[in-house]
N, C-alpha and C positions, 0 to 999 in steps of 0.2 A: 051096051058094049063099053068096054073099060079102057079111057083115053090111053093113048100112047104115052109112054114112061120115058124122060133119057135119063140117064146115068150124072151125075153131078158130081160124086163124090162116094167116100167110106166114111163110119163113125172112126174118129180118132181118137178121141176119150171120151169119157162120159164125166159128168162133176152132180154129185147130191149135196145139198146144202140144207144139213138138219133143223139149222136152228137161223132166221132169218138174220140179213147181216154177220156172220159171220162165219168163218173161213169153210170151204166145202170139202169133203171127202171125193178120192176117185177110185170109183167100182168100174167094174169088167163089163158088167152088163144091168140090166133097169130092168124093172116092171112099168109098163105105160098105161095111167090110168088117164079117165077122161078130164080129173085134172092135173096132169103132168105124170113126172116121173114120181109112183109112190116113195111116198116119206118126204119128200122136197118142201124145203120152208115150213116142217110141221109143225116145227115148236119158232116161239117168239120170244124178245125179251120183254116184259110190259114195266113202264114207267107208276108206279103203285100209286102218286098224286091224281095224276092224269089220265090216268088206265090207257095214253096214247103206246103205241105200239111204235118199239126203237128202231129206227132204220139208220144208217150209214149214209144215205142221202142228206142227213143233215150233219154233216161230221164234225159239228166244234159240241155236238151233243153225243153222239153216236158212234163216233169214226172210230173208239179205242176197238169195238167189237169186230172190226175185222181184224185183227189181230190174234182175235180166239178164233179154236178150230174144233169142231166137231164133228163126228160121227157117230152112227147108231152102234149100241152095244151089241149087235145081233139084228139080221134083216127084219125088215117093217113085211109085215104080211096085210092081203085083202081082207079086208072087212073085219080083222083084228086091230087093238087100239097099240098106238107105238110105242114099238120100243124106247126103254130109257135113253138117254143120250150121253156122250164121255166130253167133256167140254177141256180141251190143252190148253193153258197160259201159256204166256210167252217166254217165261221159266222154264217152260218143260214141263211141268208138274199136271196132274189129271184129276177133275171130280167128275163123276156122275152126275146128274142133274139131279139126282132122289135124294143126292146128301143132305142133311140137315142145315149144313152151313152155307149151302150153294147161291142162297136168295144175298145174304150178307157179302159173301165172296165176290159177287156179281156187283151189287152197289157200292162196295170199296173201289173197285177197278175203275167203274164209270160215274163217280162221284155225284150218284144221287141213287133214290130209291128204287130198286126195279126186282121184279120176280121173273121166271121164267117159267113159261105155260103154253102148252097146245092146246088151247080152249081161249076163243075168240073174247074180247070185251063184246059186250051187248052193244054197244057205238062205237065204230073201229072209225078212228083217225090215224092217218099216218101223211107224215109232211116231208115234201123233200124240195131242195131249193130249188129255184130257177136257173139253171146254168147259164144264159144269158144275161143275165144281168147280176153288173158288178157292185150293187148291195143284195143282201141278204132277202130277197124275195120268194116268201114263204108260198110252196103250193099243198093245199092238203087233197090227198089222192085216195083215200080211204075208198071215196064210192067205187070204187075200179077195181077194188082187192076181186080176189079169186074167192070163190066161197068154199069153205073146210080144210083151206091152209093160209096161211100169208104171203103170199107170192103177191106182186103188186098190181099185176094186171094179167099177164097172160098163162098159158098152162104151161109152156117150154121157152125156151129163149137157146140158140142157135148162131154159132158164129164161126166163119170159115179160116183155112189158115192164105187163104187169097188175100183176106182183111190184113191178115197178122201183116203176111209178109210184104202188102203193099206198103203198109206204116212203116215197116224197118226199111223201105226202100225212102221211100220218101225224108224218114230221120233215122238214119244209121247210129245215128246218139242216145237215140234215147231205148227202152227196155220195153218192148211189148208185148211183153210174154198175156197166153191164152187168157191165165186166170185170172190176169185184172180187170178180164171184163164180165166175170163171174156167168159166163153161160151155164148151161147145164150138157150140150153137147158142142164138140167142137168136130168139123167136118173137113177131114182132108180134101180141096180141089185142088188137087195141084196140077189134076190135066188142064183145068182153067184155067191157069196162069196165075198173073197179079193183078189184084181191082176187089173192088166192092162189089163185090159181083150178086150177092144174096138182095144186094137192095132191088134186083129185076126177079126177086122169087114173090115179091108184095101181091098178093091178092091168085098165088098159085099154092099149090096142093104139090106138099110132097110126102115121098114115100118112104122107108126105112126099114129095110128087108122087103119078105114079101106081104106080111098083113100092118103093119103102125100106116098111117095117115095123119098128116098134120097140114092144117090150111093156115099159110103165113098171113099175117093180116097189116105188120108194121115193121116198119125200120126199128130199130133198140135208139130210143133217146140216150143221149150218156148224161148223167149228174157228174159229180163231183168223185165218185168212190174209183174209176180209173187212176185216180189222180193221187191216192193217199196207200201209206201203208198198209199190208197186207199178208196175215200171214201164208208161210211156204218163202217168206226173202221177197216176197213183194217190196221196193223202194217206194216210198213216197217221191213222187213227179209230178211237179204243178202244171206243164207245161207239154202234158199228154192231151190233157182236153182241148189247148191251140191247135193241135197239130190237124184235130180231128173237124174241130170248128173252119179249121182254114180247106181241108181236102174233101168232107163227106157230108155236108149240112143236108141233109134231106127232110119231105114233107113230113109228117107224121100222121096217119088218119086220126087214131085214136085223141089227137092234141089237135081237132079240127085243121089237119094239115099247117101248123105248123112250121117252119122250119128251124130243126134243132140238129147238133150233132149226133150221127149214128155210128155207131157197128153194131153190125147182128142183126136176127131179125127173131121178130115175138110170131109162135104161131100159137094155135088150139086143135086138141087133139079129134079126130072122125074117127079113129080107128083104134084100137087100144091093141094092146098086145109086149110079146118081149124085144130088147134088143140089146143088141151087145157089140164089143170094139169089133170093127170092119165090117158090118153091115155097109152093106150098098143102100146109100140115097140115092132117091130117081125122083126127079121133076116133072108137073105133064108138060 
């Protein structure tokens, strides 16, 4: 017999992010595969010394990439290989990624050698810094990637506007729009009020329409990339990660419990299926 459901919330956006670390497109509706939203993080930028893989988690290396924005030239379909991708400078200006000058285009920007590829290195390293500590303390998290995209760890990441709007309560000063914390879905609670409220969804099962399933497993650690420019007018704000360190430090399983700053929470998907804005989430 199939546990009892409440009501939590509606989908309010949806965010696919083609190309890892940088900026995401918003579609209406997803396809949910068992590792996340198909197309999400399917292409990477690769460092061609190091063959390590560019993240935004370490932003005196990385950080200009959110400032690029992509989306697919045309929807990613199952079991077909993905579509090309349209990469916007911060000019305005548009390449494809199949352009011949796209690999050089890319390493002027970020001032070292780098290609971009949906096709994994043979040893995937990927490093992001410590957010607690104020030198430069390298974590490399590669073993944790998701297998057949680059996502860093889990298959969806989930963040409510309870979050949002608890923050703007708490600093009315500062900007904490959705997309700085790069989810993939954002869920109106607004019958829930204000609060962190997703951090008591940890280790429960929710729903999204009537067939998607998704079993929450973590709080969302936050690095450094709330904090730094963004394309869409994203501001750079050093003093988003304080706000969030001072109000929401929670354990983290995944980081042997941990205590790091969160919003959001990472699940993995039981159930696969469509979904689109204003679906009903239900919690058991």
């Amino acid at each position: 017999m199939e546990k009892k459901m409440t009501k939590v919330g509606n989908i309010k956006e949806i965010f696919r992010y083609a190309v890892k670390s940088m900026g995401g497109e918003l579609i209406d509706e997803a396809v949910i595969i068992d590792g996340g939203i198909l197309g999400d993080r399917g292409y990477a930028i690769i460092e061609q010394s190091s063959e390590k893989i560019a993240s935004a988690k370490m932003p005196k290396l990385w950080g200009p990439l959110l400032e690029l924005q992509a989306k697919f030239t045309q929807e990613p379909a199952s079991g077909e290989p993905l579509p090309s991708v349209s990469i916007k400078w911060p000019d305005g200006s548009e390449n494809i990624n199949t352009d011949d000058e796209i690999n050089k285009k890319l390493s002027q920007a970020l001032g070292r050698s780098v290609k971009i590829t949906s096709t994994k290195p043979d040893t995937i390293s990927l490093e992001r810094l410590d957010p607690l500590e104020e030198e430069e303390t390298i974590l490399d998290i590669g073993d944790i990637m998701m297998e057949g995209r680059f996502s860093d760890y889990a298959a969806i990441h989930l963040v409510t506007t309870s979050s949002i709007n608890k923050l703007h309560t708490i600093d009315p000063d500062r900007s904490y729009e959705a997309g700085r914390f790069r989810p993939n879905i954002i869920i109106d609670t607004e019958d829930l009020g204000q609060g962190f409220v997703e951090n008591n969804w940890v280790g429960k099962i929710i729903r999204i329409g009537e067939k998607v399933k998704i079993r929450i497993t973590d709080p969302t650690p936050r690095c450094a990339i709330p904090t730094l420019a963004q394309a869409g007018g994203i501001k750079k704000d050093s003093k988003i990660l304080k706000t969030i360190v001072e109000h929401n430090s929670q354990p983290v399983p995944l980081l042997d419990d941990e205590i790091l700053p969160c919003v959001g929470v990472y699940g993995f998907i039981l159930n696969s299926g469509q979904i689109k804005i204003d679906d009903t989430i239900s919690i058991e």
